[in-house]
Structure formats: C-alpha cells, structure tokens
C-alpha positions as CSV (number, residue, x, y, z in Angstrom):
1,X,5.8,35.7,20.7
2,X,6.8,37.5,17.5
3,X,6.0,36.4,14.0
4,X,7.9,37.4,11.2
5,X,7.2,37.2,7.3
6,X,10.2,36.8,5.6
7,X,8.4,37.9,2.5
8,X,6.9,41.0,3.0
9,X,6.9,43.4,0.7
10,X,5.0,46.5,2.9
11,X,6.7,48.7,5.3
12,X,10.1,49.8,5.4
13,X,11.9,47.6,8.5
14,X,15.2,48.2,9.8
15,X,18.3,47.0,7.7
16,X,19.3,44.8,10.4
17,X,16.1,43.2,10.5
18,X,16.1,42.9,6.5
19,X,19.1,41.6,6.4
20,X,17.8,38.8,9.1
21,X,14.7,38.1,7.7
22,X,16.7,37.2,4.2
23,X,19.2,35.5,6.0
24,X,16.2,33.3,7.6
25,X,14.8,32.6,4.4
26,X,18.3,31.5,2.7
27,X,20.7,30.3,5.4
28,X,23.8,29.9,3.1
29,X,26.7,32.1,3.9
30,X,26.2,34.3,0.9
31,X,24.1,36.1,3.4
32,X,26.1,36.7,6.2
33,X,26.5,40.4,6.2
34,X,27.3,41.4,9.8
35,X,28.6,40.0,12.9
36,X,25.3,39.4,14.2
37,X,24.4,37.2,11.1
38,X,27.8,35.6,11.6
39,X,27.3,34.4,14.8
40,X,23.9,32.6,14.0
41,X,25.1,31.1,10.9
42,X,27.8,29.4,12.4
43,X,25.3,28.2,15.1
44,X,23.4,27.1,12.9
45,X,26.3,25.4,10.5
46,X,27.1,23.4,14.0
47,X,24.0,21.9,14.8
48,X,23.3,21.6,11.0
49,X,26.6,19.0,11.8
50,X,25.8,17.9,14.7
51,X,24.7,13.8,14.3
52,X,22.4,14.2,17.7
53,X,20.5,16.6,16.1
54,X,19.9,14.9,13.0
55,X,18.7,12.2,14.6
56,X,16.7,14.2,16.8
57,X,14.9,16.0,13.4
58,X,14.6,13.0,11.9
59,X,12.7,11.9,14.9
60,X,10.8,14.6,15.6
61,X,9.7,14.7,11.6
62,X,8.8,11.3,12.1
63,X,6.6,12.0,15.0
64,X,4.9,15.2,13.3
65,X,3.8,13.2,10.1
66,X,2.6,10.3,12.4
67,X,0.4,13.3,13.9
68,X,-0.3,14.7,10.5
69,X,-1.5,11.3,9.4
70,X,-3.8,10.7,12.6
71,X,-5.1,14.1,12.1
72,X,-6.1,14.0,8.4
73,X,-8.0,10.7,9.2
74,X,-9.9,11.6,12.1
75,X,-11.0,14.8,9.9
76,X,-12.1,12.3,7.1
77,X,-13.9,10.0,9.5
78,X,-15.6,13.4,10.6
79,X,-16.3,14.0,7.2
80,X,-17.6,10.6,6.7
81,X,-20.1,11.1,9.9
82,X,-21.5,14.4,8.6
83,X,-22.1,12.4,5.1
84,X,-24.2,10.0,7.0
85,X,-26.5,12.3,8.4
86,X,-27.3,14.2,5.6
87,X,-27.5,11.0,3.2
88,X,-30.0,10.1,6.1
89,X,-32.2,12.9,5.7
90,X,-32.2,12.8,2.3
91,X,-30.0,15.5,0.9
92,X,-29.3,15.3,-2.5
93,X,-25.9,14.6,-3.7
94,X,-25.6,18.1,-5.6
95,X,-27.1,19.9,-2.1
96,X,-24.3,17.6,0.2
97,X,-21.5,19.2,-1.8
98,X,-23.3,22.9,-1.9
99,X,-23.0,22.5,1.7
100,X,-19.5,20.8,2.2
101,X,-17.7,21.9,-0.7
102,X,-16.5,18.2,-1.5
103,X,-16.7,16.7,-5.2
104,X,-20.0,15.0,-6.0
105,X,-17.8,12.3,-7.1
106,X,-16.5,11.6,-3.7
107,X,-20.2,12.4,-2.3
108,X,-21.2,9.5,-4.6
109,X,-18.7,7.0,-3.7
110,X,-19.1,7.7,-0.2
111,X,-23.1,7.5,-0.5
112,X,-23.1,4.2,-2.6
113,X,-20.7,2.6,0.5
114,X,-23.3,3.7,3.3
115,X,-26.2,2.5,0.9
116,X,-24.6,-1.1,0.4
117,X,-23.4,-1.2,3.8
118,X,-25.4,0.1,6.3
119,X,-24.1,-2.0,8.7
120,X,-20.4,-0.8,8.6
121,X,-18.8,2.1,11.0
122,X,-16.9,4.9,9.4
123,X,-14.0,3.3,9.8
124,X,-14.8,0.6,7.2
125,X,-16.3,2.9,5.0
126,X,-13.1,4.8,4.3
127,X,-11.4,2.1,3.6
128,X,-13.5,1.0,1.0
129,X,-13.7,4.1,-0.9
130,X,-11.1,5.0,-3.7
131,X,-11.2,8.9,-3.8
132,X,-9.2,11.0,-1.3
133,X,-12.4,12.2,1.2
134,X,-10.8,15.9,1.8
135,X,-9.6,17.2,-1.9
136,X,-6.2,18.6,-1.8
137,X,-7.6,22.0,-2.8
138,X,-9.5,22.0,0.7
139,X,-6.4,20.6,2.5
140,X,-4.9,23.1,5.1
C-alpha cells in the first residue's frame, strides 16, 4: 500500500506524479494535462454519472456515519467509566482533568450526575448531561 500527500511541499517528485497528485486533489478537467490524466478523469466523470454509484456512496456514507456515531459514543461511555473511578477515589475535579485533558466544566457535570445518581449506568448518565463528553479540540 502506497500513501500519497497531495500537499507536500518537500522533495522534488516526478512531473507525472505532480501532475497526479494535483489532479487528485482537484478532479475538474482544468487539470488534465496528459493522456494518462485523461483517461482517469473520464473514468472518473463516468462513475461520477453513474446513478448505481451514487446510490452506492450515499449508502456507504450512510453506513460510515452510523459507525462514526457508535464509535464516538462508545468512547464517551468509556470516558464516562474512567470518570467514575476516579470520582470514586476521590480525585479532585481540577486533578481528573490534569489527567484526561477534558474541561472541568464537563468533569463537573458529569460528577454532579454520578453524585445524584449513583444508581444509574453510563448509559443514563450521558444522557443526562448537556456538554459534549469529548471536546471537539480532542476529537480525532
């Protein structure tokens, strides 16, 4: 498997490869500039009009946000579980976020739903919390 940055600035690659890696940034047909280039764009311009694919995209897009979505909330209810055991052995609020580089506001609001509901699962304590759990800036 190869990876390719399309925008590198270091090194000096081939012209054919520059001239790929800029049309793979920008697929319009300003930047077709060789046979090669031609050949994938109008590849590309047919499946780009092809309603199978669409669909297919659309479903597959679907699918990957559904994943996305599961994802983010198992990592909060994660979150939430590591919260509970260091509220439990009595970290402050100011030493939980030294630690897990969360907000103490979200700390708090987390820590004032286990305290009033000791008796609810992780689950129930996201929901009843306002604040996001993992702060965009942390966010992958």
């Amino acid at each position: 498997m190869i990876f390719l940055y399309t925008r590198g600035v270091n090194g000096n690659p081939p012209a054919d490869l520059a001239e790929l890696l800029r049309y793979m940034e920008d697929t319009t047909e300003k930047n077709v500039c060789n046979e090669s280039i031609r050949r994938l764009h109008e590849m590309v311009q047919h499946t780009k009009q092809d309603a199978k694919v669409g669909l297919a995209y659309m479903k597959w897009y679907e699918i990957e946000n559904m994943c996305r979505e599961e994802g983010r909330k198992e990592g909060e209810l994660v979150v939430i579980t590591i919260l509970r055991n260091l509220v439990r052995q009595n970290y402050s609020v100011e030493e939980i976020s030294h630690l897990t580089e969360l907000p103490c506001t979200v700390i708090k609001e987390i820590e004032e739903q286990l305290n009033s509901h000791p008796e609810w699962d992780n689950e129930q304590v996201l929901a009843g919390i306002q604040s996001p759990v993992i702060p965009e800036r942390l966010k992958l």
